[in-house]
BALOBA-1460 file (C-alpha; in Angstrom, 3 decimals):
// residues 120
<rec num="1" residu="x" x="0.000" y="0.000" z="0.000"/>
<rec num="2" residu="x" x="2.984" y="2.304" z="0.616"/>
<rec num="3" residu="x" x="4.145" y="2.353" z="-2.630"/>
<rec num="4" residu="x" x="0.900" y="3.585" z="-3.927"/>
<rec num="5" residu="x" x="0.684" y="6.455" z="-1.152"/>
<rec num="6" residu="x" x="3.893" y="7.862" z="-2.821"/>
<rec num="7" residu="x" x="3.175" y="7.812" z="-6.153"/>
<rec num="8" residu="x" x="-0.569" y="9.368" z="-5.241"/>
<rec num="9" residu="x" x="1.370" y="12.083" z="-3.445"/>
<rec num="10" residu="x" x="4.175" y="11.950" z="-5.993"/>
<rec num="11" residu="x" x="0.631" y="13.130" z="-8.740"/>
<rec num="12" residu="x" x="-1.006" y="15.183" z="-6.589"/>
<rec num="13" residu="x" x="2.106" y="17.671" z="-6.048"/>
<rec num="14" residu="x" x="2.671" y="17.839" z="-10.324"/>
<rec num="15" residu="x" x="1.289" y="21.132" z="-11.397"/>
<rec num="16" residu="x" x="1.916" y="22.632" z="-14.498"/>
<rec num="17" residu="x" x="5.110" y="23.689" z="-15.247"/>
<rec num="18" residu="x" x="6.405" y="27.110" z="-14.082"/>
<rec num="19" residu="x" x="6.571" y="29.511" z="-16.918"/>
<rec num="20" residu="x" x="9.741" y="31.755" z="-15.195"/>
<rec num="21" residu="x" x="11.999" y="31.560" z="-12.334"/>
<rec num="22" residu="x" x="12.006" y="35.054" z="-10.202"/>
<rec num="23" residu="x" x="15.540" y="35.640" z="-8.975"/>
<rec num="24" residu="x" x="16.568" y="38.543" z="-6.672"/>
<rec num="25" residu="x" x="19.782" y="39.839" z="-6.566"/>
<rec num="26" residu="x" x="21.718" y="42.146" z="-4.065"/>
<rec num="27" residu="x" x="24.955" y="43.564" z="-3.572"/>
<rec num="28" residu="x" x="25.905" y="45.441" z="-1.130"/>
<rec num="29" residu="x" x="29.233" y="47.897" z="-1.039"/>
<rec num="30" residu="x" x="29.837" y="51.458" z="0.361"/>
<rec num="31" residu="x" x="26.748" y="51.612" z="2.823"/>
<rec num="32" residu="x" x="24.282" y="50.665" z="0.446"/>
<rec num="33" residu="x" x="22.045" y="48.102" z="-0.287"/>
<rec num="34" residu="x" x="21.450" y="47.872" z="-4.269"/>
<rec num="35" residu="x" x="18.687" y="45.018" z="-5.207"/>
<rec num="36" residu="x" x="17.915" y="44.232" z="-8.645"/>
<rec num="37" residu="x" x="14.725" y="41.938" z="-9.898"/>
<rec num="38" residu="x" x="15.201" y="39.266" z="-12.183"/>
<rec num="39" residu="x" x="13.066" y="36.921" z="-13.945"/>
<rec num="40" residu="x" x="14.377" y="33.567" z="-16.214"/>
<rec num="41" residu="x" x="11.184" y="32.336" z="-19.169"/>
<rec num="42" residu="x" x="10.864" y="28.724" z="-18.528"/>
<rec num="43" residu="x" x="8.908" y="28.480" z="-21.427"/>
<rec num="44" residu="x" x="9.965" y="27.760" z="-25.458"/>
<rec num="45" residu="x" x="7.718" y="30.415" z="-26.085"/>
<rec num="46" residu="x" x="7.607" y="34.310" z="-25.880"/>
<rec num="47" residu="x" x="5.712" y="36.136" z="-22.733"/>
<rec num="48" residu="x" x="4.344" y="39.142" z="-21.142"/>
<rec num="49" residu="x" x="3.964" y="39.280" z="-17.593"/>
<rec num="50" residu="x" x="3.979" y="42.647" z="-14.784"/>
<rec num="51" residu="x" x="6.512" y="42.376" z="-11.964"/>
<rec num="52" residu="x" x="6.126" y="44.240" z="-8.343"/>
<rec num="53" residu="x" x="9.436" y="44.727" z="-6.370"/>
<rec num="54" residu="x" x="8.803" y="46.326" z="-2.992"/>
<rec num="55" residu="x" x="11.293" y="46.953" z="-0.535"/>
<rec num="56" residu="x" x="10.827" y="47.802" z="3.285"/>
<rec num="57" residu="x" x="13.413" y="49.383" z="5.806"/>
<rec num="58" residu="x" x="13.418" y="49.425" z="9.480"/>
<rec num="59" residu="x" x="16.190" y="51.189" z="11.538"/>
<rec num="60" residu="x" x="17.405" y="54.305" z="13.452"/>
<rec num="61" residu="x" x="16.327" y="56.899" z="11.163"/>
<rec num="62" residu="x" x="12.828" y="55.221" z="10.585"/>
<rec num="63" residu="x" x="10.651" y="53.303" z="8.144"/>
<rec num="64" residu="x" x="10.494" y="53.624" z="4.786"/>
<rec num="65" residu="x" x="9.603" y="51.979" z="1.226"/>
<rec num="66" residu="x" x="9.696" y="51.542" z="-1.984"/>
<rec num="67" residu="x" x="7.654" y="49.392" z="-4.418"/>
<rec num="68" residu="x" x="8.014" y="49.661" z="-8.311"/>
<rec num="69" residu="x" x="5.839" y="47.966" z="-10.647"/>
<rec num="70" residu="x" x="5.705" y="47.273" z="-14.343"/>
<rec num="71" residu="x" x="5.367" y="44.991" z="-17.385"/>
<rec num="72" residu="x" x="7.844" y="43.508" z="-19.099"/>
<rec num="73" residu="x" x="8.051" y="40.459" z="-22.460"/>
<rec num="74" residu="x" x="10.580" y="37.493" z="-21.832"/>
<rec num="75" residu="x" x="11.784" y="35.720" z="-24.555"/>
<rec num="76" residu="x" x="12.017" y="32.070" z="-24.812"/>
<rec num="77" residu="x" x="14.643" y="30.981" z="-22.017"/>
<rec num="78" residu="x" x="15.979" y="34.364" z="-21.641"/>
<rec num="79" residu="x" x="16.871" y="36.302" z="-18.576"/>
<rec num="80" residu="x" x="15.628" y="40.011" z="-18.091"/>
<rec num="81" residu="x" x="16.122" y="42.801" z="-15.430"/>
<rec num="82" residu="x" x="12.935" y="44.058" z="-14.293"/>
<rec num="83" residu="x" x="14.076" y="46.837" z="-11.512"/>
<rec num="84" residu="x" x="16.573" y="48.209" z="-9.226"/>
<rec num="85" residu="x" x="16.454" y="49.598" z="-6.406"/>
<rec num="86" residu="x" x="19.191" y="51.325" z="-4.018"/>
<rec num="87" residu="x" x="19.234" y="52.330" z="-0.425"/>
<rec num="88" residu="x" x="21.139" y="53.183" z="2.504"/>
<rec num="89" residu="x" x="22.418" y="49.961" z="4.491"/>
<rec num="90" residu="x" x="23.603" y="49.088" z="8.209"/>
<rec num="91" residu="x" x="24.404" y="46.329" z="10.004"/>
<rec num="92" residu="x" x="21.303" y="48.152" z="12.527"/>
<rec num="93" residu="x" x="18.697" y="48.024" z="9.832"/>
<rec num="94" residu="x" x="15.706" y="45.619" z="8.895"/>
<rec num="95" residu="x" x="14.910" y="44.917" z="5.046"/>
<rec num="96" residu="x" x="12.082" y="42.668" z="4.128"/>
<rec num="97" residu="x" x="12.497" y="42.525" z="0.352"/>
<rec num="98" residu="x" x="10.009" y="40.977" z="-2.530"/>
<rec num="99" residu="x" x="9.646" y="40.525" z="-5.932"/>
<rec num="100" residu="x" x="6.799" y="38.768" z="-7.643"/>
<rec num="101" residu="x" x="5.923" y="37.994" z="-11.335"/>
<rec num="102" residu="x" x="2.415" y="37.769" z="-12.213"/>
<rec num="103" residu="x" x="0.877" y="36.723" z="-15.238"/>
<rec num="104" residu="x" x="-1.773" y="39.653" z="-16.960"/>
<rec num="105" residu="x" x="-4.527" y="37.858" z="-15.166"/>
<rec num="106" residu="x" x="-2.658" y="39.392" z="-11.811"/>
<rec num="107" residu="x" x="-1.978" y="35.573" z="-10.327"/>
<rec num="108" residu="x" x="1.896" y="35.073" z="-9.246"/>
<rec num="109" residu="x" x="3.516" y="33.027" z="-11.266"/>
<rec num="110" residu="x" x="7.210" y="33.273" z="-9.612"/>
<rec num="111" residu="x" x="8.247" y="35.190" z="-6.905"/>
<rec num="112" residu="x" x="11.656" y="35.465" z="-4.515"/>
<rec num="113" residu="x" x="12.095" y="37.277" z="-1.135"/>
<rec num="114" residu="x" x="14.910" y="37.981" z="0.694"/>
<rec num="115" residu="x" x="15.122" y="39.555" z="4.677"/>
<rec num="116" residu="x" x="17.680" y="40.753" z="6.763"/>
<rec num="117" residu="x" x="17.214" y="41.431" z="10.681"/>
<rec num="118" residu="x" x="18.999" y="44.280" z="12.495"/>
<rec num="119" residu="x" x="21.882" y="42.717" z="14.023"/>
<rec num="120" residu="x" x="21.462" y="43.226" z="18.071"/>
């Protein structure tokens, strides 16, 4: 019977293929925090999908953030940028960072996030 629970379980979780991979990226160098959006087509064929990349800060000198939002076309298996974003960066700060892809429907198809906690 085991055997069968796994591959029942092995069906159930097969969905339908993802159509990108959402990658974040950040670097930081000189006090600042510089994050860049990413998205990879999964799919042999050519897309359009809208992006949102919001960024929040917590620290010393307050809260603040910073979403940007567009629409962008992938082409088959190729990588685009979608957004950047820079800002001020301590050791003493919070970031709670996200991107998501959606298709023009406004479901997520991909998304990445990425936080940092104020060191103590």
């Amino acid at each position: 019977m085991l055997p069968l629970l796994l591959l029942l379980a092995a069906w159930q979780g097969a969905g339908p293929p993802e159509p990108c991979r959402a990658h974040l990226e950040l670097h930081q160098q000189d006090g600042f925090l510089t994050v860049t959006g990413h998205c990879r087509s999964l799919l042999p064929t050519a897309a359009r999908y809208r992006y949102e990349l919001s960024l929040l800060k917590e620290g010393a000198g307050g809260r603040s953030q910073n979403t940007q939002r567009g629409e962008f076309d992938v082409a088959p298996a190729q990588e685009v940028s979608l957004s950047e974003a820079r800002v001020n960066a301590t050791a003493q700060d919070t970031y709670r960072i996200h991107l998501r892809v959606l298709d023009l429907a406004g479901h997520i198809v991909a998304q990445d996030s990425a936080v940092q906690v104020a060191a103590r």
